[in-house]
C-alpha positions, 0 to 999 in steps of 0.5 A: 462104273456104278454097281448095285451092291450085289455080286453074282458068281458063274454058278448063279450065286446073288450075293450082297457086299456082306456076303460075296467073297472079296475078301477071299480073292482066290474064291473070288476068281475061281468062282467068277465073281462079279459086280451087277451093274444098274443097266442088268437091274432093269429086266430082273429084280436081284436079291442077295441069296444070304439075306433070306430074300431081302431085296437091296433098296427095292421097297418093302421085301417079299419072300422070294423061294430058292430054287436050286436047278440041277442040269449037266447041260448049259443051255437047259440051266440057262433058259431055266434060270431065265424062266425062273427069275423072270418068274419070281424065283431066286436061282442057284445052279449046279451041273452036277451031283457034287455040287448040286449037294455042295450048294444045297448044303452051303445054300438051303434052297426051298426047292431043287429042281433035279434033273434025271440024268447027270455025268457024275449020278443018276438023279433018281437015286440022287433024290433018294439020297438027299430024301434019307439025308436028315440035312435035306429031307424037307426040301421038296425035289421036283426031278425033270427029264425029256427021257422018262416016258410013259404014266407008269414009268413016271409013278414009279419013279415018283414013288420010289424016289420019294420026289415031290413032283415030275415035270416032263421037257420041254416044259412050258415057262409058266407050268414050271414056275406052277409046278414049283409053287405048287410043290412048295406050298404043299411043303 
């Protein structure tokens, strides 16, 4: 069966034949590797996270940020990751706190979408920590949550967090992708 020459892994990962890890087949396995068929190619446009956004055969390329999404929960990770991609963002996911600084130390992401509330850390003092790391200072976080209520409650966490940006769920598709752009413009 044809492929396009880039790989994907169960956490989201897009990697180019350079890049994806066949050549470590416990790696390989453990984190789901596989091939994306040409048939996957035709709703969304692919691009190998290691290459800075180069697209693979598609035409001149365009910077395409690096949203790292951070939720325990599977359904909000997916419907995100969706939303995002169709939306122009390349995508990483993570379900927890360890991986979410696993995969923004290995990727570099231009932005983190953080959700509030994870089974291994609380985000809010998740933010605070990456904000005080020299190694993820300048990466703009954007926490999300369908928990935290009120304007007060939402300044102050934006405040003693150090976060870039709050988004209340359920968020609209296009206010998302607003939201994440506008954070990363003023970065």
């Amino acid at each position: 069966m044809p492929t396009t020459g880039l790989f994907w892994s169960k956490r989201g990962e897009i990697a180019c034949a350079d890049h994806a890890p066949q050549s470590d087949p416990e790696r390989w396995r453990l984190q789901g590797w596989r091939a994306i068929l040409p048939l996957e190619m035709k709703r969304l446009e692919y691009r190998c996270q290691h290459c800075a956004g180069t697209p693979i055969g598609h035409g001149a390329p365009k910077p395409v940020p690096l949203v790292l999404n951070v939720d325990d929960r599977p359904s909000s990770l997916y419907v995100r990751d969706r939303i995002l991609r169709e939306r122009g963002f390349m995508v990483a996911n993570a379900d927890s706190a360890q991986r979410a600084i696993d995969a923004a130390r290995q990727l570099k992401p231009h932005v983190i979408l953080l959700d509030v509330h994870l089974p291994d850390a609380d985000g809010r003092e998740l933010c605070q920590r990456l904000k005080h790391d020299p190694d993820f200072a300048d990466i703009p976080i954007v926490l999300i949550s369908a928990t935290l209520k009120g304007q007060g409650n939402l300044v102050d966490t934006i405040r003693t967090t150090s976060a870039d940006g709050f988004i209340h769920e359920p968020v609209e598709p296009d206010m998302l992708a607003s939201m994440l752009r506008k954070v990363l413009s003023a970065a």
